[in-house]
OpenMM code with the backbone's topology and positions (N, CA, C; nanometers):
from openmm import Vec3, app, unit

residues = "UNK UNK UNK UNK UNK UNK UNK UNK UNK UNK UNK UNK UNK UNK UNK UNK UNK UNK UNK UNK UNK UNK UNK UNK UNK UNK UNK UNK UNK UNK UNK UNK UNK UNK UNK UNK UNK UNK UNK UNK UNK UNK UNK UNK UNK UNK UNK UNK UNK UNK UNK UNK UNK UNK UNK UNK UNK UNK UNK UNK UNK UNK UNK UNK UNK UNK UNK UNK UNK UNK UNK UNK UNK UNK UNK UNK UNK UNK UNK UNK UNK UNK UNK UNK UNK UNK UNK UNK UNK UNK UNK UNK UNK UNK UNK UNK UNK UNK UNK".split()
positions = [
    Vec3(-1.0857, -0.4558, -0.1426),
    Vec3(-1.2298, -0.4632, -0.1405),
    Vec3(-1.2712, -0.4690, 0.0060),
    Vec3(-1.3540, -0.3355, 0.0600),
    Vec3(-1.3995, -0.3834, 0.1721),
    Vec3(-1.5260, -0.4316, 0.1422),
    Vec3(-1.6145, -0.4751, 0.2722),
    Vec3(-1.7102, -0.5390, 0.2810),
    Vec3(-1.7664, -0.5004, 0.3618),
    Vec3(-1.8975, -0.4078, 0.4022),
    Vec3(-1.9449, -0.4275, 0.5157),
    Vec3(-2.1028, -0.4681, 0.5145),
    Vec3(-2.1446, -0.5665, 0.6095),
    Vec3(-2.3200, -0.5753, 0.6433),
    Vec3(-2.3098, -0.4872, 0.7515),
    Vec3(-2.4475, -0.4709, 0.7208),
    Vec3(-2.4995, -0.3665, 0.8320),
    Vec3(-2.6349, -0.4187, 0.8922),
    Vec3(-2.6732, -0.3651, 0.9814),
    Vec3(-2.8109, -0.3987, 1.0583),
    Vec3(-2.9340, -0.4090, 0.9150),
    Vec3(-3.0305, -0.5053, 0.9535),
    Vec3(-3.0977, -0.4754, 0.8881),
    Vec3(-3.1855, -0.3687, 0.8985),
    Vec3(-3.2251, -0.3403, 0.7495),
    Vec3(-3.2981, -0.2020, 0.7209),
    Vec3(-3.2360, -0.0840, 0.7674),
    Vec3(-3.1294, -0.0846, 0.7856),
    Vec3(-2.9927, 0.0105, 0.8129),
    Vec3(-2.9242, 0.0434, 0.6849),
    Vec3(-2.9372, -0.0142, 0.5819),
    Vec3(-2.8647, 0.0015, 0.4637),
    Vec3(-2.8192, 0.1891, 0.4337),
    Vec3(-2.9662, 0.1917, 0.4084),
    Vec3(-2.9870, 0.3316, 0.3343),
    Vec3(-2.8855, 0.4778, 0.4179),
    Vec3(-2.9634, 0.4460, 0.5279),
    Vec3(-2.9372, 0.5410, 0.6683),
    Vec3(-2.7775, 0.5225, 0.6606),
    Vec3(-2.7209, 0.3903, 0.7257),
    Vec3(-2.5625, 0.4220, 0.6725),
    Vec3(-2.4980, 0.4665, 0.5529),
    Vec3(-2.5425, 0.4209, 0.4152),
    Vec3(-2.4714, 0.4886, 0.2726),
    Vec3(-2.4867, 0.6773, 0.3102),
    Vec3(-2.5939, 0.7022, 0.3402),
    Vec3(-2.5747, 0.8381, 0.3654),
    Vec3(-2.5353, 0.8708, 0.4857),
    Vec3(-2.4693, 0.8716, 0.5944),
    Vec3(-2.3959, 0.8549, 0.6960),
    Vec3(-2.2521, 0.8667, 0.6322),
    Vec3(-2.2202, 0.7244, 0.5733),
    Vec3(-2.0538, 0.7309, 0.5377),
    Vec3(-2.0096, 0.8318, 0.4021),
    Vec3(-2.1255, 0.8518, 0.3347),
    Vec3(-2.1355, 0.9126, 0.2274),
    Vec3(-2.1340, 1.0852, 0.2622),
    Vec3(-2.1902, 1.1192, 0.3720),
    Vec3(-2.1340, 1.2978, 0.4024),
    Vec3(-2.0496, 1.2871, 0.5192),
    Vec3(-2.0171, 1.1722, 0.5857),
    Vec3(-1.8776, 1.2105, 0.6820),
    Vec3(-1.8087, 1.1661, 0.6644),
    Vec3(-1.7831, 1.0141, 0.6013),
    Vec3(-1.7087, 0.9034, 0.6019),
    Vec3(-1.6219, 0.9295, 0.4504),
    Vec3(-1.6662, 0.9378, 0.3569),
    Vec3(-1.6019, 0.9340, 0.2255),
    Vec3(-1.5153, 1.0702, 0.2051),
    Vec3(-1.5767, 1.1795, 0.2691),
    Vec3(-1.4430, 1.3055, 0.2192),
    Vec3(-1.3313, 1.2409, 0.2827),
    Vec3(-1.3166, 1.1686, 0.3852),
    Vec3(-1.1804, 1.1700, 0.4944),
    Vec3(-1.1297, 1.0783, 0.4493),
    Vec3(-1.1853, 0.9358, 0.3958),
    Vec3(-1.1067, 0.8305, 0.3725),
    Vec3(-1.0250, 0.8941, 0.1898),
    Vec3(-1.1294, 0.9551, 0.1052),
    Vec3(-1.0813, 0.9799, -0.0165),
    Vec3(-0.9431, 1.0556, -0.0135),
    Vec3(-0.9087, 1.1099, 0.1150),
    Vec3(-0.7814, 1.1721, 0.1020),
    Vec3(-0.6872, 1.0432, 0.1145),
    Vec3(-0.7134, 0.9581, 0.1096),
    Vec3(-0.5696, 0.8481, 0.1382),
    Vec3(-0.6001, 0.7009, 0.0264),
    Vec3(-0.7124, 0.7224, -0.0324),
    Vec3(-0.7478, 0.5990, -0.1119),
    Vec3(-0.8421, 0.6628, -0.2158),
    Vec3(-0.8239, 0.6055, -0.3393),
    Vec3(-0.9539, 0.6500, -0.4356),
    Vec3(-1.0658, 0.5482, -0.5115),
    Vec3(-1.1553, 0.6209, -0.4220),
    Vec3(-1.2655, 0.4884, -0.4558),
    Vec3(-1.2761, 0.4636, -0.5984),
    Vec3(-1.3291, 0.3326, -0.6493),
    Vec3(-1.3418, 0.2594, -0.7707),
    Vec3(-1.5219, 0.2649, -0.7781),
    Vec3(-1.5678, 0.2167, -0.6633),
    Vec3(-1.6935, 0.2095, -0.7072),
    Vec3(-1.7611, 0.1776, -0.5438),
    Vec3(-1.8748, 0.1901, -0.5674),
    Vec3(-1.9557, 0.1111, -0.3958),
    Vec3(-2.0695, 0.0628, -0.4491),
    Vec3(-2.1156, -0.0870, -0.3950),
    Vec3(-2.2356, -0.1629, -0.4112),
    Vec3(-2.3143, -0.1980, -0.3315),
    Vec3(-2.4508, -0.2299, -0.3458),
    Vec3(-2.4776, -0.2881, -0.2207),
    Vec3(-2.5035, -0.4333, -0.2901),
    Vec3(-2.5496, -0.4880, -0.2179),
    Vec3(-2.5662, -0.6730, -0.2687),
    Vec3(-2.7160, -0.6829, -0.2697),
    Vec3(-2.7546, -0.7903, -0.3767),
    Vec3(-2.9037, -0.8315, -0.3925),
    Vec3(-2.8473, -0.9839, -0.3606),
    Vec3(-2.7543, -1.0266, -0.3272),
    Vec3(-2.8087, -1.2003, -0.3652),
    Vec3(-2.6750, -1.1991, -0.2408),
    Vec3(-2.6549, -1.3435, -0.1963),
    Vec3(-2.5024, -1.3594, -0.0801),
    Vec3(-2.5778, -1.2981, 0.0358),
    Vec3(-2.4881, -1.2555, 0.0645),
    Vec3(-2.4706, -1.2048, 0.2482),
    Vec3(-2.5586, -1.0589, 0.2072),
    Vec3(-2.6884, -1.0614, 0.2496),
    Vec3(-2.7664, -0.9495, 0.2426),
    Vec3(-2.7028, -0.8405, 0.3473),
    Vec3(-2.7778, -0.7601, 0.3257),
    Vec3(-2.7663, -0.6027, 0.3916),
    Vec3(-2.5923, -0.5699, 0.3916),
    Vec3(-2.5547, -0.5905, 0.2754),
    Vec3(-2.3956, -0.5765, 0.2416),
    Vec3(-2.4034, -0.4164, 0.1525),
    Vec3(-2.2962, -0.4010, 0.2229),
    Vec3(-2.2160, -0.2987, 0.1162),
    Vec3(-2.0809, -0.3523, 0.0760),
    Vec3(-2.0332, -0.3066, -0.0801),
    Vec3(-1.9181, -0.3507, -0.1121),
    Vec3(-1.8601, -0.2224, -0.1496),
    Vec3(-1.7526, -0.1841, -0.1110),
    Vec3(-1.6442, -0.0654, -0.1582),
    Vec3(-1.5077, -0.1449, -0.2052),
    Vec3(-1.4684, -0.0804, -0.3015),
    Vec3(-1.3074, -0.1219, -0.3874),
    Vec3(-1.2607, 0.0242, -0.3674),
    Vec3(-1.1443, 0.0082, -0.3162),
    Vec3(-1.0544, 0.0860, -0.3285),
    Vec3(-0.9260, 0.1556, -0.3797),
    Vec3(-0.8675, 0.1877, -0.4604),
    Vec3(-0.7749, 0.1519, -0.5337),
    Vec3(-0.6556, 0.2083, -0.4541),
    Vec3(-0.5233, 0.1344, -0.4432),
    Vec3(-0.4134, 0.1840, -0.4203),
    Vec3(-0.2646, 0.1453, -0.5028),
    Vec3(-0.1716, 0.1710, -0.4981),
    Vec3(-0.0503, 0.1092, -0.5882),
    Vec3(-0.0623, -0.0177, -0.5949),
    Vec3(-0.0623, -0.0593, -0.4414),
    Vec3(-0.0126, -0.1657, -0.4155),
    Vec3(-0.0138, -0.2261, -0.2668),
    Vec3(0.0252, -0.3045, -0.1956),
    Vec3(-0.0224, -0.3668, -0.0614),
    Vec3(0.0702, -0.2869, 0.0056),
    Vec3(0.1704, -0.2116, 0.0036),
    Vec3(0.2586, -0.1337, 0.0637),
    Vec3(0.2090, 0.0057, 0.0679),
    Vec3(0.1971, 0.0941, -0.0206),
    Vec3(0.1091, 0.1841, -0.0202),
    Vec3(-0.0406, 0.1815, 0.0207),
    Vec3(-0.0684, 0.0636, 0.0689),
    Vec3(-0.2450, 0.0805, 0.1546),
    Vec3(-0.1779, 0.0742, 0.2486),
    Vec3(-0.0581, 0.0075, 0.2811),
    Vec3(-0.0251, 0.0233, 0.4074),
    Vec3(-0.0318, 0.0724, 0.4982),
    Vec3(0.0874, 0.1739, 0.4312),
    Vec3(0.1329, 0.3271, 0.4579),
    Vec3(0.0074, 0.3808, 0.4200),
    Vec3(-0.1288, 0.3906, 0.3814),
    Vec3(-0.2127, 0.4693, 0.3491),
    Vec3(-0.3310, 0.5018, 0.5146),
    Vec3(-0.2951, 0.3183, 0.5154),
    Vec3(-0.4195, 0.2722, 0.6026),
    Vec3(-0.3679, 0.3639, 0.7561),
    Vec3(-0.2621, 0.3378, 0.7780),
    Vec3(-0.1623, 0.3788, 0.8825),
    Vec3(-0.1697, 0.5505, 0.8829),
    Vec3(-0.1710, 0.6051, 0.7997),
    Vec3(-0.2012, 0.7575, 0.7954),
    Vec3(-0.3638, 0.8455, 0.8151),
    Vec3(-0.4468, 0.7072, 0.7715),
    Vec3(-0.5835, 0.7347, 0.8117),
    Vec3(-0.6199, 0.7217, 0.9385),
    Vec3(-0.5426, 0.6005, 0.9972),
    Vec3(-0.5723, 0.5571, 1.1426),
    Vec3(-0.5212, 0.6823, 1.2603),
    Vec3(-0.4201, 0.7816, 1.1932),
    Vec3(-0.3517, 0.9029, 1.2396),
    Vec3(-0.4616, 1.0059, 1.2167),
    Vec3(-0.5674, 0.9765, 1.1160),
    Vec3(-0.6608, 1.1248, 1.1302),
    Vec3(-0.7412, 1.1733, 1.2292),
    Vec3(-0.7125, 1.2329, 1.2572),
    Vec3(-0.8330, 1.3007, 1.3836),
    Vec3(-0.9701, 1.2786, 1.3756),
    Vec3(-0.9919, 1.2874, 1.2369),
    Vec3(-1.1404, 1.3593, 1.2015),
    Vec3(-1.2057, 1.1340, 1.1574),
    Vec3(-1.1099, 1.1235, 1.1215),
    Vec3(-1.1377, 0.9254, 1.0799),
    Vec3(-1.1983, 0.8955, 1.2387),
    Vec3(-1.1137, 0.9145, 1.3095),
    Vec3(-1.0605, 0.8475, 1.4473),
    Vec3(-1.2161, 0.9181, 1.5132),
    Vec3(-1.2833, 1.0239, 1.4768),
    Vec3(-1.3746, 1.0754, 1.5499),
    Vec3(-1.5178, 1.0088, 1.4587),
    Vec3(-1.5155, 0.9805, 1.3659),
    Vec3(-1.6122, 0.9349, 1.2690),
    Vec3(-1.6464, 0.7556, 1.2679),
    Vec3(-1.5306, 0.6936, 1.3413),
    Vec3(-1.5340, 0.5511, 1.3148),
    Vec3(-1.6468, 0.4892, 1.4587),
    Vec3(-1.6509, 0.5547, 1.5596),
    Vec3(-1.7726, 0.5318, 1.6502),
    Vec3(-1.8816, 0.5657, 1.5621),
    Vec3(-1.9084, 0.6490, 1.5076),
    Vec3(-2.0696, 0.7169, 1.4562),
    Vec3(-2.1045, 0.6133, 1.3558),
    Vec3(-1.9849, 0.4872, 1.3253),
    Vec3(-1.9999, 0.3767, 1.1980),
    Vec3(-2.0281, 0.2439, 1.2738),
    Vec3(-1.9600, 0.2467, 1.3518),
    Vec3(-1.9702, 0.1303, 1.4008),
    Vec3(-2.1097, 0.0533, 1.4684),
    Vec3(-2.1905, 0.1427, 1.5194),
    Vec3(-2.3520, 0.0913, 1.5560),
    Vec3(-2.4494, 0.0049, 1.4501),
    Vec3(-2.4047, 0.0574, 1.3076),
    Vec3(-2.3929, 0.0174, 1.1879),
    Vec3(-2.3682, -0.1101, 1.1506),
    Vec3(-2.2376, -0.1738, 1.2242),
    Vec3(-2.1722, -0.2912, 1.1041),
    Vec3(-2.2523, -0.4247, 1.1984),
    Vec3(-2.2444, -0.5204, 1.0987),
    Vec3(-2.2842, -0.6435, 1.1691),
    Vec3(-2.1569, -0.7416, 1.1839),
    Vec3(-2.0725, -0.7355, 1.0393),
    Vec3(-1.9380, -0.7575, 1.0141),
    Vec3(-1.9061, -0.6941, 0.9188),
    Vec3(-1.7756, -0.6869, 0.9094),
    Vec3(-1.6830, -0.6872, 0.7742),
    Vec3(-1.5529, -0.7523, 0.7374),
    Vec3(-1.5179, -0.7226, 0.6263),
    Vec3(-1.3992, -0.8150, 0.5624),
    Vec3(-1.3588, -0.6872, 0.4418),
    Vec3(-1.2142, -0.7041, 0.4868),
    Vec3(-1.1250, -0.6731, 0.3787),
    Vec3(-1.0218, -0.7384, 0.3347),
    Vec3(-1.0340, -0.7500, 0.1892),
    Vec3(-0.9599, -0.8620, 0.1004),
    Vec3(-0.8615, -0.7526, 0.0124),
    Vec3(-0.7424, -0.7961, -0.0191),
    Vec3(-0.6614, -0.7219, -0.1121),
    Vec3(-0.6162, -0.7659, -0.2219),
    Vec3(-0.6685, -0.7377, -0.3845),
    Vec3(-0.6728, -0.8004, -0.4732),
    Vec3(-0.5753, -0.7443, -0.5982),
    Vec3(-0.5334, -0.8102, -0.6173),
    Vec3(-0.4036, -0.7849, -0.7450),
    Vec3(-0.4459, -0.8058, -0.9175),
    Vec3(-0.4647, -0.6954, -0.9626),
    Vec3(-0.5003, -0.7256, -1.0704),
    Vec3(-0.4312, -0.7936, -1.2121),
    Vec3(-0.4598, -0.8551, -1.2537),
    Vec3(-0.4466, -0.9578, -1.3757),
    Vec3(-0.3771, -0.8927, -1.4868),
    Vec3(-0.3012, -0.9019, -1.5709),
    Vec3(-0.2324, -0.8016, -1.7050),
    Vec3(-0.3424, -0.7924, -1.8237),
    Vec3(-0.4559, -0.8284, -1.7746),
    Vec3(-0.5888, -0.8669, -1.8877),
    Vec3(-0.7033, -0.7295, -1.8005),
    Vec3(-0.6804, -0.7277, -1.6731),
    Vec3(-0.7782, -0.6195, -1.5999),
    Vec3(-0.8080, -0.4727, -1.6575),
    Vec3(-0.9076, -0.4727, -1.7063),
    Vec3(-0.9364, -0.3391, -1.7021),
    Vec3(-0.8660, -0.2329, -1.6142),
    Vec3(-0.9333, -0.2372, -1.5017),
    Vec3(-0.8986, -0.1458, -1.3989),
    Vec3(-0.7555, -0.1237, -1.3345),
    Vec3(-0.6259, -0.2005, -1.4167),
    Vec3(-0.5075, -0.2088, -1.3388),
    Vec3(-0.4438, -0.0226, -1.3207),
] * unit.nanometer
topology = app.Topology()
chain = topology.addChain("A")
for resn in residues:
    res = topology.addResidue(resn, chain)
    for name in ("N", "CA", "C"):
        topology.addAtom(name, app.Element.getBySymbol(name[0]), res)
């Protein structure tokens, strides 16, 4: 699960930002689950889940994105954007839907 806030009243302007440069490049190494933004908590949030095998395969995933050219040229045009973020890595339950 990442996490990012963004500037306020920046919301919109970034989802479509990461949404025509940001999401073709990362989808080659991770497949998104879903993206939110937040009404209640830490305002001007976006939430993305990502799905991968496992903490070894984001690994090796994360590590192959950080190798893209086109990531590596796109992650300045994001960053004016964030206020913070957090990424958490979550293991799903034998009861989870989504395993």
């Amino acid at each position: 699960m990442r996490t990012y806030q963004v500037q306020p009243g920046k919301a919109g302007e970034f989802l479509q930002m990461y949404q025509a440069s940001g999401l073709p490049i990362i989808s080659r190494y991770a497949r998104l689950i879903g993206c939110w933004t937040k009404e209640s908590g830490v305002l001007n949030s976006t939430v993305f889940i990502w799905a991968y095998d496992d903490l070894g395969h984001r690994t090796s995933q994360r590590a192959l994105l950080a190798q893209d050219a086109e990531w590596s040229a796109f992650v300045p045009r994001m960053l004016p954007y964030l206020v913070h973020q957090e990424s958490v890595f979550l293991n799903p339950v034998a009861f989870s839907p989504l395993t």
